[in-house]
N, CA and C atoms as an extended XYZ file, in Angstrom:
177
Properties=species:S:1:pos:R:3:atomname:S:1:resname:S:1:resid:I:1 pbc="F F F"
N        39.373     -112.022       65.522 N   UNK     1
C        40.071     -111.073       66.378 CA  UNK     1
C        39.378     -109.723       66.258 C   UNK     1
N        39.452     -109.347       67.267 N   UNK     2
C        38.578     -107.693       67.529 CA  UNK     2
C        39.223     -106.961       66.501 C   UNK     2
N        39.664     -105.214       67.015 N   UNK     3
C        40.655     -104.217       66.496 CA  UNK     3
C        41.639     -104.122       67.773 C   UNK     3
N        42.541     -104.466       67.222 N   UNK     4
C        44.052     -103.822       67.853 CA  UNK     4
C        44.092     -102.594       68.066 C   UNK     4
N        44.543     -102.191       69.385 N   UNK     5
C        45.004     -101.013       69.678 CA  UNK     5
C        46.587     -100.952       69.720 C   UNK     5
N        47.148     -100.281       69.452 N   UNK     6
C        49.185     -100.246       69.341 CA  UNK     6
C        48.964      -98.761       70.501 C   UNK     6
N        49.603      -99.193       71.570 N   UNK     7
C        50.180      -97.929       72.346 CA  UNK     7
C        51.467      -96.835       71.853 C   UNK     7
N        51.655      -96.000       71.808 N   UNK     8
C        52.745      -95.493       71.761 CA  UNK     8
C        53.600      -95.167       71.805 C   UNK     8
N        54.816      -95.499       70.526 N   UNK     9
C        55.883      -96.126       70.953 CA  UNK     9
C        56.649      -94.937       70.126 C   UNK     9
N        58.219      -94.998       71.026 N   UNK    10
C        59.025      -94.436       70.526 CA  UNK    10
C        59.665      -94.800       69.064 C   UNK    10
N        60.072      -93.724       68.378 N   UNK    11
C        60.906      -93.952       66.566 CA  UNK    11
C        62.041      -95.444       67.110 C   UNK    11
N        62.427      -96.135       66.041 N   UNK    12
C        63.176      -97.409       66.494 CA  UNK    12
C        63.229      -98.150       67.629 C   UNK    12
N        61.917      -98.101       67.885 N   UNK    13
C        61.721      -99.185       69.237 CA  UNK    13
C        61.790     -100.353       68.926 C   UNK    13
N        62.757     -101.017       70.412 N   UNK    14
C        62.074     -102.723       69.739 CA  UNK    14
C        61.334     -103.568       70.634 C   UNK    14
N        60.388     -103.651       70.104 N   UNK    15
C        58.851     -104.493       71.031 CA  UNK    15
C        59.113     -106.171       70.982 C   UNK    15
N        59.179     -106.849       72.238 N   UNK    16
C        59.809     -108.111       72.444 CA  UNK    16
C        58.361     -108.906       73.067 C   UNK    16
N        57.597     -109.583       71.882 N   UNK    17
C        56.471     -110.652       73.024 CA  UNK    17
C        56.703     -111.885       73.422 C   UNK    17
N        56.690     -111.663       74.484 N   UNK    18
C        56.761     -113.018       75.240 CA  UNK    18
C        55.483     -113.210       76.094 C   UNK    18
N        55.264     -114.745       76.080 N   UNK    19
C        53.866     -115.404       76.696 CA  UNK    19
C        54.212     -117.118       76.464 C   UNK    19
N        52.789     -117.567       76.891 N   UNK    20
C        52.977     -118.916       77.065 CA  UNK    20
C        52.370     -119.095       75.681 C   UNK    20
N        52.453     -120.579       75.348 N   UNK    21
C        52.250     -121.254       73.974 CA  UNK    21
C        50.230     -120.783       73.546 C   UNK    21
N        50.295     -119.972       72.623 N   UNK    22
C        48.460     -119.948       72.334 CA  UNK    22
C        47.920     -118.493       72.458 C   UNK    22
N        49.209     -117.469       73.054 N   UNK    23
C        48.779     -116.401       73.900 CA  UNK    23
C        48.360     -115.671       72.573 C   UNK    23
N        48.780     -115.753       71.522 N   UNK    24
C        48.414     -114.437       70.309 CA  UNK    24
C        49.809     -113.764       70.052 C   UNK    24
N        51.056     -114.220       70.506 N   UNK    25
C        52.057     -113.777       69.935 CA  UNK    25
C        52.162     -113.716       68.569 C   UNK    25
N        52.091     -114.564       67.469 N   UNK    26
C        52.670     -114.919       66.049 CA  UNK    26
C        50.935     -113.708       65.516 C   UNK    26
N        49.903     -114.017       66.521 N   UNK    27
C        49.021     -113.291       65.446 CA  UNK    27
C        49.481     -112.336       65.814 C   UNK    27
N        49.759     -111.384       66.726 N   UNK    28
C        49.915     -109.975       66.645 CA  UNK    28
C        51.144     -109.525       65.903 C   UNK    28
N        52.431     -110.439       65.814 N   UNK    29
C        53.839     -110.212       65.108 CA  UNK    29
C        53.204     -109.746       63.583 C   UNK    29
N        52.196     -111.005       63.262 N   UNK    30
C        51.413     -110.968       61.534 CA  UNK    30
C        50.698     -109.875       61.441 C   UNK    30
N        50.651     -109.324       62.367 N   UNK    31
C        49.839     -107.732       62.021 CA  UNK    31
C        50.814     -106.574       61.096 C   UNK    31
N        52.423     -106.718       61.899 N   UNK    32
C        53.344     -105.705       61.553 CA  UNK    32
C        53.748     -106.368       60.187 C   UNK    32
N        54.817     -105.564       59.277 N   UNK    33
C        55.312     -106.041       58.036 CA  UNK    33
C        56.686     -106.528       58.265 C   UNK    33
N        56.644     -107.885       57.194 N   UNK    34
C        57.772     -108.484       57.695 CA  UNK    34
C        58.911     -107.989       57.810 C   UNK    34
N        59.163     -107.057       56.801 N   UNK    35
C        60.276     -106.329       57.019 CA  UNK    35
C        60.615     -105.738       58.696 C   UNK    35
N        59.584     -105.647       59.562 N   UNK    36
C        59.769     -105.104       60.821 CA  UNK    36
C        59.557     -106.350       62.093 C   UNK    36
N        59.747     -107.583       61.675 N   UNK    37
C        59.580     -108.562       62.836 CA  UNK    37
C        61.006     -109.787       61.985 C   UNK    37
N        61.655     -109.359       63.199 N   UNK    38
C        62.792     -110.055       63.591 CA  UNK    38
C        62.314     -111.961       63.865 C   UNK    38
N        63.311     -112.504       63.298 N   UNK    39
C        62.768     -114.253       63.520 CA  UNK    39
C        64.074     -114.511       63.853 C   UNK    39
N        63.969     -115.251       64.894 N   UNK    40
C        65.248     -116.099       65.215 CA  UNK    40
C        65.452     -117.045       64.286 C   UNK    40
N        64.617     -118.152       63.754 N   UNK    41
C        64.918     -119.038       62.913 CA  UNK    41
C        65.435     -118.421       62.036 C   UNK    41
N        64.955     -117.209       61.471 N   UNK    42
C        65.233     -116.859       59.980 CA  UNK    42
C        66.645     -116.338       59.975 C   UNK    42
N        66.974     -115.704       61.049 N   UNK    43
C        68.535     -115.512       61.466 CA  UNK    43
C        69.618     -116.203       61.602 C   UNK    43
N        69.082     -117.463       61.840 N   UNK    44
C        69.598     -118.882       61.976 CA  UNK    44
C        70.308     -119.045       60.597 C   UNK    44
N        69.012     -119.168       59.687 N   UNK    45
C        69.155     -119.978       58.273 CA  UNK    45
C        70.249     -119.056       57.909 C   UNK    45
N        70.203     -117.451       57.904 N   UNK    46
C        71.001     -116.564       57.114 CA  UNK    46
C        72.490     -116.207       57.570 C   UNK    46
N        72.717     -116.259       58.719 N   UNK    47
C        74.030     -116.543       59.085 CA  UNK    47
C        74.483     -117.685       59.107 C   UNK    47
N        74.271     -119.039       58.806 N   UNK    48
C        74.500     -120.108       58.941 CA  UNK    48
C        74.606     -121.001       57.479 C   UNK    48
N        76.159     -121.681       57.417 N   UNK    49
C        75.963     -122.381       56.160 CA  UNK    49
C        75.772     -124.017       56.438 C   UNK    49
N        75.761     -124.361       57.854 N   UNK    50
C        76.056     -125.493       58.019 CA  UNK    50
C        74.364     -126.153       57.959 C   UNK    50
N        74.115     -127.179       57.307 N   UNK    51
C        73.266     -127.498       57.580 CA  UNK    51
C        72.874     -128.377       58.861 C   UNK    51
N        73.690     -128.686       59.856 N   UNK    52
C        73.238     -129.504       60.712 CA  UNK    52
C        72.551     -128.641       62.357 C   UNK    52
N        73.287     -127.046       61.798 N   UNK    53
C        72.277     -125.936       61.973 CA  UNK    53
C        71.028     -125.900       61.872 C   UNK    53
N        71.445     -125.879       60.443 N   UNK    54
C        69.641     -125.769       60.089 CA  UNK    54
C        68.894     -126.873       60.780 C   UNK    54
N        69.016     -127.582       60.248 N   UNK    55
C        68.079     -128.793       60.332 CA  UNK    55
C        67.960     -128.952       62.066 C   UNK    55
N        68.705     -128.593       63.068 N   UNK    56
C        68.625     -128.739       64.551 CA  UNK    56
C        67.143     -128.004       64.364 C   UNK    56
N        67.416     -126.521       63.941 N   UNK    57
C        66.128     -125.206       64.395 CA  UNK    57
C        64.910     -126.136       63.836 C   UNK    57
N        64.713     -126.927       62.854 N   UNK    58
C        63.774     -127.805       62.273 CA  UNK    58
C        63.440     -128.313       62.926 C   UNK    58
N        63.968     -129.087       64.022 N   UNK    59
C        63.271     -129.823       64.568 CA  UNK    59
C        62.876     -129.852       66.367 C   UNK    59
C-alpha cells in the first residue's frame, strides 16, 4: 500500500466505509487504533449473553 492521505475531519466524527467485498475497507479501518473503530461483531459478543447469538455472527 502507498501513503494514506486522511482528509479533514471534524473533533468526534464518525467515518462510516462502505464498498464492495476487496475494496480496502478492513485495511484502512487497521490503520486507525482499535480503540477508535467500532465492530459490529464485537458489539454483538459484548451486549449479548446468549450464545446462539454469538455463534449466528460466526457463521
Amino acid at each position: 500500500m502507498t501513503e494514506l492521505i486522511y482528509p479533514e475531519m471534524p473533533a468526534n466524527s464518525l467515518v462510516v466505509l462502505i464498498g464492495p467485498s476487496g475494496a480496502g475497507k478492513t485495511t484502512i479501518a487497521n490503520t486507525w487504533p482499535a480503540s477508535q473503530v467500532l465492530s459490529l461483531d464485537a458489539l454483538r459478543e459484548t451486549v449479548s449473553d446468549d450464545f446462539s447469538v454469538k455463534s449466528s455472527v460466526l457463521k
